[in-house]
N, C-alpha and C positions, 0 to 999 in steps of 0.2 A: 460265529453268529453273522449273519445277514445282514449288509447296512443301507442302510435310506438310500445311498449315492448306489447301488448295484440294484434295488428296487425300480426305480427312476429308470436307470440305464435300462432295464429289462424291456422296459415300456417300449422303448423304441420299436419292438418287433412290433407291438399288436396297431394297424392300421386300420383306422375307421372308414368302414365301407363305402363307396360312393368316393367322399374324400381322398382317401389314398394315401392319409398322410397321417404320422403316428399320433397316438394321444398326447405326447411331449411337445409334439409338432404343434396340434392344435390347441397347447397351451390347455389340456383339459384335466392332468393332477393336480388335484387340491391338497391334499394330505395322507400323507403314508407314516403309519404308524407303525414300530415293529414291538412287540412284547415276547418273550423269550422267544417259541419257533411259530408263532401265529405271523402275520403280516395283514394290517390293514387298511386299504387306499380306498380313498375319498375320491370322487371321477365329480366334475360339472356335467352336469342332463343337457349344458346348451346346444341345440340344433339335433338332438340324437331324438329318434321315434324313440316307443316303448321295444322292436323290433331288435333296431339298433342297440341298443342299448343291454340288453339279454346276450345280444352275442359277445359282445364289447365285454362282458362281464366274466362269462364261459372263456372267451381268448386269453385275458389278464389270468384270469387261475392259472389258466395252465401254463403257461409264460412263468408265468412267478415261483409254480411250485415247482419249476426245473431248478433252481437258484437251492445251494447249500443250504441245508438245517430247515429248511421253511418243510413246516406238513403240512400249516393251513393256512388260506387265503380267502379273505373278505375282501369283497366289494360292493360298495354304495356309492348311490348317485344324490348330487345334493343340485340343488338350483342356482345357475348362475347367469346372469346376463352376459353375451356375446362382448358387444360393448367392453365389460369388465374382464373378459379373457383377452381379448387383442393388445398384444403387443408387437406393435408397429413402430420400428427406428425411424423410416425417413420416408413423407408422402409427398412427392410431387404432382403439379398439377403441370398437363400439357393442354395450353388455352391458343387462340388464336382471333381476332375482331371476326373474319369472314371464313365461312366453310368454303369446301372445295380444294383446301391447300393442302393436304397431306397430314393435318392432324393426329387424325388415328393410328396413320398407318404409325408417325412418327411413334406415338404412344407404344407402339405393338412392340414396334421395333428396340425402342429402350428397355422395353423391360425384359426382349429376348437375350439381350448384350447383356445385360444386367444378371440373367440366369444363365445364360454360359459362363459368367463368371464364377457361379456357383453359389452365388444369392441367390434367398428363396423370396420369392416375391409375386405380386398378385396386382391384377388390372383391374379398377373399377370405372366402367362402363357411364357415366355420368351423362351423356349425351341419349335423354331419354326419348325424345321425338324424332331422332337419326342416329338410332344404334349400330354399331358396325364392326365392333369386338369379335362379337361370337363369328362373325363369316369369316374374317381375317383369320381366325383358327380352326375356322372347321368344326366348331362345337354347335350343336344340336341337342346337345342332352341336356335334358329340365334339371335344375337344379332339389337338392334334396331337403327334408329338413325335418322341422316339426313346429309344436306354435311355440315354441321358446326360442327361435330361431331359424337359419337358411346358412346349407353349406354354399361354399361357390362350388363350381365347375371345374376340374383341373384338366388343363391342355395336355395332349399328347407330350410337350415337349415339358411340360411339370408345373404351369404357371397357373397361379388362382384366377379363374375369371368370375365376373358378375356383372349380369346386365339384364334389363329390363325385357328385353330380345328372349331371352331364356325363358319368360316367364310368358310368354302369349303363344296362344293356342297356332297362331300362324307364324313364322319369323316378319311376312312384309304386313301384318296386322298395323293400321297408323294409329298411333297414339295423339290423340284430339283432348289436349287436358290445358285448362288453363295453370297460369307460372304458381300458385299457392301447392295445386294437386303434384306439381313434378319437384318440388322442395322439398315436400312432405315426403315423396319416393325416393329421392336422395338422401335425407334425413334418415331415412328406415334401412339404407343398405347402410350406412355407417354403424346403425346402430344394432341390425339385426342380422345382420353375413357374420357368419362365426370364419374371420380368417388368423385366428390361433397367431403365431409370434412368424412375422414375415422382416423381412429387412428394407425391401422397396414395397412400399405400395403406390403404384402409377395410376391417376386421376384424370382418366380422355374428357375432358370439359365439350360441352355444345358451345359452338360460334357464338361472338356477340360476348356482352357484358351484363346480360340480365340475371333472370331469377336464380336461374341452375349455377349458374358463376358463382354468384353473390353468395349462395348457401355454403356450395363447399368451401368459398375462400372465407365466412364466419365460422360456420360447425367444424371441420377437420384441420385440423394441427398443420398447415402445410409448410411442409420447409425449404420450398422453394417451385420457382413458374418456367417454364421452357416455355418459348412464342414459336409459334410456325407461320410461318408467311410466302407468300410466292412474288417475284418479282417484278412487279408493277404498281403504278403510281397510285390506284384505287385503291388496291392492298395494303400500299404500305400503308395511307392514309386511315385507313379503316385497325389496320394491328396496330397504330400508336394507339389507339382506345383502350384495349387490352393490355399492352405497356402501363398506360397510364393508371386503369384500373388498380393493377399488381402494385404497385407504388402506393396506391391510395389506401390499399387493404395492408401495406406493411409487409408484403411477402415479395422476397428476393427474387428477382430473375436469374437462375444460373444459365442462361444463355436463350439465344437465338438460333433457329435453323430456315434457313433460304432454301426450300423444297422446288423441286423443277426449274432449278437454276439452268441446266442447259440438257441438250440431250446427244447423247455419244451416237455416232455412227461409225460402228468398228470395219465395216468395210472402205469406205473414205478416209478412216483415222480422224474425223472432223467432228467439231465439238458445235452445236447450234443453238445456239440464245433464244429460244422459243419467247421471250416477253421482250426480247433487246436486252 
């Protein structure tokens, strides 16, 4: 007879469209029931169309019914908030007092390290008035969903993206919203991105210490702050704000990174302090 744990396992082949990533991935079985050679799994509806969710269904049979002794296979979809699927170990937020220092890229760049590692992990885009995610990856493609939710984006190189960028008719379209409207927009990706069970999720904050800071370091669980800064006397002055922020909210700084510290000249062998 067929058991729960080879059910499960099965899953991993059927990948949800757009997504790319399996229904165990996105944390989307609910419950699998086996009775002598029937099999029956329970799927969450969140972020899947009527569309998706018909093939999603068709895939899973026939997946299942390769599996010993099983003849028949049920599937139903039941309702679940995104929100109550994500399982997320560890969300960092990469902040900094003043734009222009390498923020994003830093962000890009961690969670690349982080996925060559072979963590699975996903970028949110937090920086709603100067989004910069999607270009950094070359992503273009709107994201998918339904009204129970919004899948992310997955990069070429496998990482979840989501950003506000994805979602306007132009990439350089300017967003003119005052700080309640872009809370509420952060608020709705925490709450409505179905990113299924990820290990890193990395949080690109917008410069400064206002609305969009303050949301995500109250709503998202964060368990720790990276600073980015560039070398100079106005910078620093301006990132102790964001230091001090971090501290004020309770959330640990695991470290500091000094961007555009110098600039190599490999023809000279010469290293040059572009801020002193």
């Amino acid at each position: 007879m067929v058991t729960e744990e080879q059910v499960r396992e099965s899953l991993d082949e059927v990948l949800v469209p757009s997504a790319m990533r399996s229904l165990n991935g996105l944390n989307l079985v609910r419950k699998v029931v086996i009775s002598d050679q029937m099999v029956s799994i329970t799927l969450a509806s969140a972020a899947l169309n009527a569309g998706t969710q018909d093939w999603i269904r068709t895939k899973t049979k026939a997946v299942v019914e390769k599996l010993p002794k099983v003849n028949k296979v049920e599937v139903e979809f039941t309702e679940v908030k995104p929100i109550e699927l994500n399982q997320i170990n560890r969300l960092f937020a990469v902040m900094s007092g003043k734009g222009g220092v390498g923020k994003s890229l830093v962000a890009s760049l961690a969670a690349v390290a982080l996925k060559r590692q072979g963590y699975e992990v996903g970028i949110l885009d937090a920086d709603i008035t100067g989004p910069s995610i999607p270009k950094m990856f070359g992503i273009t493609t709107r994201p998918t969903g339904s009204d129970t939710g919004i899948l992310p984006v997955i990069s070429r190189s496998g990482i979840e993206v989501m950003s506000i960028n994805l979602l306007l008719p132009q990439e350089d379209d300017a967003i003119i919203w005052r700080g309640p409207l872009i809370s509420k927009t952060i608020t709705q990706f925490w709450e409505t991105v179905l990113w299924g069970k990820l290990d890193y999720l990395v949080i690109d904050l917008p410069p400064g210490t206002a609305d969009a800071s303050l949301t995500v370091m109250q709503i998202f669980p964060i368990s720790g702050v990276i600073i980015v800064f560039t070398p100079q006397d106005l910078v620093d002055m301006i990132v102790r704000k964001a230091i001090n922020m971090a501290k004020k909210m309770d959330k640990p700084i695991l470290g500091i990174v000094e961007n555009m510290s110098y600039l190599y000249i490999p023809e000279l062998d010469k290293r040059v302090e572009l801020f002193g």
